[in-house]
Residue, then its C-alpha position, 0 to 999 in steps of 0.5 A: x182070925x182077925x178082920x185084916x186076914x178076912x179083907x185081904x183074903x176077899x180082895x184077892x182078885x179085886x183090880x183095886x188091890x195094892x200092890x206090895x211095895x218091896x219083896x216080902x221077908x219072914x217077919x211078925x206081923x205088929x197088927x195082928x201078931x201073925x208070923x209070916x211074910x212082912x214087909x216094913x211097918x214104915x211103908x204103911x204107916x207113917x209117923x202121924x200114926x197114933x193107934x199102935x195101941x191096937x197092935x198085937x205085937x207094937x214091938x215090931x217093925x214089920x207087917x204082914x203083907x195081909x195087913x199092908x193090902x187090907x190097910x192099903x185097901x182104898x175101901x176098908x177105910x173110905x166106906x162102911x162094909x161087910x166081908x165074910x173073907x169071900x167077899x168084901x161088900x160096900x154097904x149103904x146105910x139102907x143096907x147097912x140097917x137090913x144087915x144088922x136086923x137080918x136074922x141070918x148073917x154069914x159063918x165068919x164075918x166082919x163089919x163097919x159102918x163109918x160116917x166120917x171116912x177117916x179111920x181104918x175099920x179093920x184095926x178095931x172091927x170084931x170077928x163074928x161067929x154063930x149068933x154073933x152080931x158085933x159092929x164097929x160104928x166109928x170106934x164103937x163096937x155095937x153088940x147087936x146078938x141079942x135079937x129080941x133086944x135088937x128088935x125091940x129098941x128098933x121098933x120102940x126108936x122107929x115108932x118114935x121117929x113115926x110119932x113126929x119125934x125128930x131123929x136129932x131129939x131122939x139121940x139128944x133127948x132135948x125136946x123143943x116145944x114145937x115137938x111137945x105140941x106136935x106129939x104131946x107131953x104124955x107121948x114124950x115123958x113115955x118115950x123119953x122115960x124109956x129112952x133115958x136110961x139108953x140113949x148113951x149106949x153103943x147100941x141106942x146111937x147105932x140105931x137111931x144111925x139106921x133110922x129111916x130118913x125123911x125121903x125114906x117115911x115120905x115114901x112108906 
C-alpha cells in the first residue's frame, strides 16, 4: 500500500479531482511500482523534477493513473491532511496536534503536515497500521508510536512554553536573558538540560510545531 493508492481511492467522487490527460494503457508505474493502468510519466512530472530518487521503479516512463490523480490532486501538496483512503481530510495545525496525540487513529491511514506548501507529501509520507503513529512533517518522517514518550515530551515542551520559555528558545535552546530573568536559572538549566539531548530529534521539532500559539494561552 502506498499513500498515492489511499489519496486517489479518497478522492474518487471530489469535483477537484484531475482529470487524466490521454487514455491510459498497461504500464509499470515509476512511483509506486504498481502494474496497471499508466499514462506518461512526462505528463505529471516535468524536467525540473528532482526526486525520482523516491521512485520504485525510476526506469520507467509511465505512471500510474492513481499516481497522476493523487499528485495532480491540488491539496496533497498545498495543505497538511490526513487520508485513511475513505477520506481525505485537510487539517489545521490544531487539528493536526489533536491527530497526533489522539489515542485512537483510523485502520489504515496516512498523513502530512507542511508549512511551506511546496512538496508533494504522498511521495514520502508512511502508511500506518495498528499503533503505528508515523508523520511526515516537511521531509521528516516523525515516529510518534510510543505513546508514553509522545506524552511525556508533550507535556515537558507545553509546560515550558507555559513557564514563559518562548517557542523560538524551546526549538533553539539559545536562551536571552530577558528569559532567564523571567523564568530563572535553576527553571532553564532544568529544561534545557532535558531538552539538550532531543531538540534535533524528528519528534522534539514536530512538537514544538504543535505547540499552542499565543492567542491559543491568552485564551486558556
Amino acid at each position: 500500500m502506498h499513500p498515492i493508492n489511499l489519496i486517489a481511492s479518497a478522492i474518487k467522487n471530489d469535483p477537484e479531482r484531475p482529470e487524466l490527460p490521454c487514455s491510459p494503457v498497461a504500464g509499470i508505474c515509476a512511483v509506486t511500482g504498481d502494474e496497471g493502468l499508466c499514462v506518461p510519466r512526462k505528463e505529471l512530472f516535468g524536467k525540473s523534477f528532482t526526486n525520482a530518487d523516491l521512485f520504485i521503479c525510476p526506469s520507467s516512463n509511465m505512471v500510474s493513473v492513481n499516481t497522476y490523480i493523487a499528485l495532480k490532486y491540488k491539496w496533497e501538496r498545498m495543505s497538511s491532511w490526513i487520508c485513511d483512503g475513505e477520506t481525505f481530510t485537510k487539517l489545521t495545525r490544531v487539528e493536526v496536534r489533536d491527530r497526533v496525540l489522539a489515542a485512537d487513529k483510523p485502520e489504515v491511514w496516512s498523513g502530512y503536515v507542511t508549512t511551506s506548501y511546496k512538496k508533494h507529501g504522498a511521495l514520502n509520507a508512511a502508511v500506518n497500521r495498528g499503533k503505528s503513529n508515523v508523520w511526515l512533517f516537511e521531509l521528516r518522517l516523525v515516529d510518534c508510536s510510543d505513546r508514553d514518550q509522545l506524552m511525556d515530551w508533550w507535556h515537558t515542551l507545553n509546560s515550558a512554553l507555559k513557564s514563559g520559555i518562548w517557542r523560538s528558545v524551546i526549538e533553539s535552546l539559545e536562551c536571552p536573558g530577558v528569559v532567564l530573568n523571567k523564568i530563572g536559572i535553576n527553571a532553564w538549566c532544568e529544561f534545557e538540560a532535558w531538552a539538550r539531548p532531543r531538540y534535533q530529534s524528528a519528534l522534539y521539532a514536530f512538537l514544538c510545531y504543535l505547540l499552542p500559539s499565543q492567542d491559543e494561552l491568552k485564551n486558556e
